[in-house]
C-alpha positions in Angstrom: -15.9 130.8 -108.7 -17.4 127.9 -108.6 -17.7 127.5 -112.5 -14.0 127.0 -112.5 -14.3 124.5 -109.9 -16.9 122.7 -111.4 -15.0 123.0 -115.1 -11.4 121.5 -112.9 -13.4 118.5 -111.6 -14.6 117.9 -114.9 -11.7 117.7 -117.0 -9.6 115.4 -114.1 -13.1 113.2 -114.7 -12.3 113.3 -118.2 -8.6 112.5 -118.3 -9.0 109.6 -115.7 -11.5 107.9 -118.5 -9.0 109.1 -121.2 -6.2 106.9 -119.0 -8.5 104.1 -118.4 -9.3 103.8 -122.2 -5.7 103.6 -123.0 -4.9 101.4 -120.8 -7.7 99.2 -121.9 -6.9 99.6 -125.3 -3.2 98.7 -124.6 -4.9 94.9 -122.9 -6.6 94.4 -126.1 -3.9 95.0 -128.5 -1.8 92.6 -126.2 -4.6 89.8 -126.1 -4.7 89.9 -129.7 -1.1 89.9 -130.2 -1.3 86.8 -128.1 -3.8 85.2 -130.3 -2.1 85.8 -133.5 1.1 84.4 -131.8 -0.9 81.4 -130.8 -2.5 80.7 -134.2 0.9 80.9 -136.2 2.3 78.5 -133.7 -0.5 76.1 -134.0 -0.2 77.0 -137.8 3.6 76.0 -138.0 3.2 72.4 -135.7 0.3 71.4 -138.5 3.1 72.4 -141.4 5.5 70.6 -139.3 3.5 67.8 -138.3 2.1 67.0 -142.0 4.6 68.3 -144.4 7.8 66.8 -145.5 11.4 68.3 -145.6 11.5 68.7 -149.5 8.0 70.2 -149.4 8.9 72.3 -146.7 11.9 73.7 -148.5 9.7 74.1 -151.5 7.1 76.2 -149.3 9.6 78.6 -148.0 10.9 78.8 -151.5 7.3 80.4 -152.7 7.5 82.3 -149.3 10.5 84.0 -150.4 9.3 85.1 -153.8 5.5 85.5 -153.4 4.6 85.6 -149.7 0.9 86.3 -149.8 0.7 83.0 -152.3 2.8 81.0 -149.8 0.4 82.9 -147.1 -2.8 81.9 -149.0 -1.2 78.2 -149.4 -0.1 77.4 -146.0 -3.9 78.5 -144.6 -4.8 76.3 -147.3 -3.0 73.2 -145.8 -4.1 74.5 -142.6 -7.6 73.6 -143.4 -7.5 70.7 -145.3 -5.3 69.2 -142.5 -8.0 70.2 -139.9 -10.7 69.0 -141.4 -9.1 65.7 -142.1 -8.5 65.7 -145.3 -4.5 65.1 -145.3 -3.5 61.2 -145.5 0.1 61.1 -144.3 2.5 63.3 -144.8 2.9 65.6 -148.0 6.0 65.3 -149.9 7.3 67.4 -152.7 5.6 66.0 -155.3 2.0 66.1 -153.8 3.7 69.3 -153.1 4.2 70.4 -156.5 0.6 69.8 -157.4 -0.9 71.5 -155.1 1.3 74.2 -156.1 -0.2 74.3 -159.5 -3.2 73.5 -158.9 -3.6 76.6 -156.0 -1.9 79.0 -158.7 -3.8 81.1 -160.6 -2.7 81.2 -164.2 -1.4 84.1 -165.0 0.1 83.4 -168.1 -3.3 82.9 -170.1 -3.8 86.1 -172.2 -5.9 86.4 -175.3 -4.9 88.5 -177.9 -7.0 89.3 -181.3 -6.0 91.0 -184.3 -8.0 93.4 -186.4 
């Protein structure tokens, strides 16, 4: 019988590499849960850092009704911040503008009669 034997040591091979996989897989999933945790703090101290209170509250009022937009808005920020661009702090007015000026208009609509 040593087909059988040969088949057993075989399949313990295969679920030890099955285990190490999984656990391997479990490190990656933690390392990037890590990172993403790292990039929204370093996200929120550059908010903090250049935004004022009124535009802060005017932020989190977009976040509430249209979170990717407040999503795509705050990585905006994010970037123009990083690369320098920001003078000062934001208040709600600059605020404001940027608001409309990141905002797609959706109200625009053609409509022609026959």
């Amino acid at each position: 019988m040593p087909d059988e034997d040969d088949l057993e040591e075989l399949r313990e091979k295969k679920m030890e590499e099955l285990k190490e996989r999984q656990q391997g897989g479990e490190a990656d999933e933690e390392a990037m849960r890590a990172q993403q945790e790292q990039a929204e703090a370093q996200k929120e101290a550059i908010l903090r850092q250049y935004l004022t209170d009124g535009a802060r509250k005017r932020l989190n009022s977009v976040k509430m009704s249209k979170p990717q937009h407040a999503d795509q808005i705050e990585q905006q920020l994010v970037a123009l911040a990083q690369s320098g661009r920001v003078q000062g702090q934001i208040d709600e007015e600059q605020m404001k503008q940027l608001l409309q000026e990141l905002t797609p208009d959706s109200k625009s609509f053609d409509i022609q009669r026959r």
